[in-house]
C-alpha positions as CSV (number, residue, x, y, z in Angstrom):
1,X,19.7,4.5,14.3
2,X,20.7,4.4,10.8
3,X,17.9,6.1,7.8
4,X,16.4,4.8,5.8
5,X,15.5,1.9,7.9
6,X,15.1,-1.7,6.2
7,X,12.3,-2.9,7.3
8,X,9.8,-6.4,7.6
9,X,6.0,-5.6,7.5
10,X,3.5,-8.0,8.8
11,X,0.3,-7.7,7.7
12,X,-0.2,-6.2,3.9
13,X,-4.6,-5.7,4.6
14,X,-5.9,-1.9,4.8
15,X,-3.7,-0.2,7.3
16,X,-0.6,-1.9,6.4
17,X,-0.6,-1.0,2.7
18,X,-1.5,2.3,3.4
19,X,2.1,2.3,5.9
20,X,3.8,0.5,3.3
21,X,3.0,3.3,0.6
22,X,4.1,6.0,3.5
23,X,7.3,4.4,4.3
24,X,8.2,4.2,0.6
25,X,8.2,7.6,-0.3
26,X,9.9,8.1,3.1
27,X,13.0,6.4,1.8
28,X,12.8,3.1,4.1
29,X,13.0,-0.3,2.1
30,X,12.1,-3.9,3.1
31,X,9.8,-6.9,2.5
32,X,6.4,-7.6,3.4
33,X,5.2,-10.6,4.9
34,X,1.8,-11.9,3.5
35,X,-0.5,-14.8,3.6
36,X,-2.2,-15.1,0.2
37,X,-2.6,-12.5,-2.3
38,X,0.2,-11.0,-4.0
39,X,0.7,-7.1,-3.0
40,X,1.9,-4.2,-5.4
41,X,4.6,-3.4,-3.7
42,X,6.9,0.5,-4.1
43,X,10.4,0.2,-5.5
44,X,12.8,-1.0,-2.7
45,X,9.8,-3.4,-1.3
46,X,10.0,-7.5,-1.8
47,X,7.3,-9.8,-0.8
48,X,7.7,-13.0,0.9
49,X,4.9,-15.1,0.8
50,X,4.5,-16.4,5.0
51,X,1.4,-17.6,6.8
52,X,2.2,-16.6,10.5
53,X,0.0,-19.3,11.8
54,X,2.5,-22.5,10.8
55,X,5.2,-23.0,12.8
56,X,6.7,-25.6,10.2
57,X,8.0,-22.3,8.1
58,X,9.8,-20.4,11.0
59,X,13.2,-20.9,8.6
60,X,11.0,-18.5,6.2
61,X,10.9,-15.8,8.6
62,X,14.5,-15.9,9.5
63,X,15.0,-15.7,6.0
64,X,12.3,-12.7,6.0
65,X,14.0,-10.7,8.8
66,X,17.5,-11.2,7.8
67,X,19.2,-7.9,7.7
68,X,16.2,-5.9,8.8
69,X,16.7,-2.7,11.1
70,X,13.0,-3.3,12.4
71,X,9.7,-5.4,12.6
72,X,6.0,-3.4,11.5
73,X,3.9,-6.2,13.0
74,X,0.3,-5.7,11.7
75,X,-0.9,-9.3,11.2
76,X,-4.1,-10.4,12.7
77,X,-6.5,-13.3,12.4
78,X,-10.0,-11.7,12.1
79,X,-13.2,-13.6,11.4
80,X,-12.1,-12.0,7.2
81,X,-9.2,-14.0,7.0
82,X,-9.9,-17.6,9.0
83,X,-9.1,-20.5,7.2
Protein backbone atom coordinates (compact mmCIF):
# COMPACT_ATOMS: atom_id res chain seq x y z
CA UNK A 1 0.00 0.00 0.00
CA UNK A 2 1.04 3.33 -1.13
CA UNK A 3 1.84 6.35 1.95
CA UNK A 4 0.46 8.75 2.59
CA UNK A 5 -2.86 7.24 2.20
CA UNK A 6 -5.91 9.51 0.71
CA UNK A 7 -8.41 8.93 2.75
CA UNK A 8 -12.69 9.52 3.32
CA UNK A 9 -13.59 10.09 7.09
CA UNK A 10 -17.08 9.54 8.20
CA UNK A 11 -18.01 10.95 11.14
CA UNK A 12 -16.14 14.58 12.04
CA UNK A 13 -17.91 14.43 16.19
CA UNK A 14 -15.19 13.86 19.10
CA UNK A 15 -13.17 10.82 18.09
CA UNK A 16 -13.17 11.51 14.54
CA UNK A 17 -11.65 15.04 14.76
CA UNK A 18 -9.25 13.99 17.13
CA UNK A 19 -8.17 11.02 14.07
CA UNK A 20 -8.48 13.56 11.57
CA UNK A 21 -5.83 15.87 13.42
CA UNK A 22 -3.58 12.55 13.90
CA UNK A 23 -3.68 11.49 10.35
CA UNK A 24 -2.75 15.03 9.33
CA UNK A 25 0.43 15.39 10.88
CA UNK A 26 0.96 11.79 9.79
CA UNK A 27 1.09 12.88 6.12
CA UNK A 28 -2.34 11.15 4.89
CA UNK A 29 -4.78 13.56 3.02
CA UNK A 30 -8.57 13.30 2.18
CA UNK A 31 -12.09 14.58 2.80
CA UNK A 32 -14.33 14.29 5.52
CA UNK A 33 -17.84 13.45 5.23
CA UNK A 34 -20.22 15.55 7.56
CA UNK A 35 -23.80 16.12 8.29
CA UNK A 36 -24.10 19.76 9.44
CA UNK A 37 -21.57 21.92 10.94
CA UNK A 38 -18.63 22.98 9.07
CA UNK A 39 -15.24 21.30 10.50
CA UNK A 40 -11.66 23.06 10.59
CA UNK A 41 -10.08 20.87 8.67
CA UNK A 42 -5.65 20.35 8.41
CA UNK A 43 -4.01 21.32 5.17
CA UNK A 44 -4.60 18.40 2.61
CA UNK A 45 -8.24 17.83 4.25
CA UNK A 46 -11.64 18.86 2.14
CA UNK A 47 -15.04 18.66 3.51
CA UNK A 48 -17.99 17.35 1.78
CA UNK A 49 -21.14 18.14 3.22
CA UNK A 50 -23.25 14.36 3.19
CA UNK A 51 -25.95 13.21 5.52
CA UNK A 52 -25.46 9.26 5.45
CA UNK A 53 -29.13 8.76 6.26
CA UNK A 54 -30.57 9.83 2.49
CA UNK A 55 -30.24 7.55 -0.07
CA UNK A 56 -31.22 10.30 -2.73
CA UNK A 57 -27.38 11.66 -2.48
CA UNK A 58 -25.51 8.28 -2.95
CA UNK A 59 -23.96 10.24 -6.41
CA UNK A 60 -22.43 12.53 -3.44
CA UNK A 61 -20.56 9.77 -1.96
CA UNK A 62 -19.23 8.44 -5.10
CA UNK A 63 -18.10 11.78 -5.63
CA UNK A 64 -16.69 11.68 -1.83
CA UNK A 65 -14.75 8.42 -2.33
CA UNK A 66 -13.42 8.94 -5.72
CA UNK A 67 -9.78 8.39 -5.63
CA UNK A 68 -9.56 7.36 -1.99
CA UNK A 69 -7.02 4.64 -0.82
CA UNK A 70 -9.43 3.91 2.18
CA UNK A 71 -12.84 4.52 4.18
CA UNK A 72 -12.48 5.86 8.24
CA UNK A 73 -16.15 5.08 8.96
CA UNK A 74 -17.05 6.74 12.32
CA UNK A 75 -20.65 7.97 11.66
CA UNK A 76 -23.32 7.11 13.99
CA UNK A 77 -26.91 8.17 14.80
CA UNK A 78 -26.98 8.72 18.57
CA UNK A 79 -29.89 10.15 20.50
CA UNK A 80 -27.24 13.85 20.08
CA UNK A 81 -27.64 13.92 16.53
CA UNK A 82 -31.48 12.58 15.65
CA UNK A 83 -33.34 14.72 13.47
Amino acid sequence: MKLPLKLLLTGPGALGERLLFELARRGHQGRVLRRRREATLPSGWESVRFDLSDPRRARDLDHACADCDAIVHLAAVTHTNRR
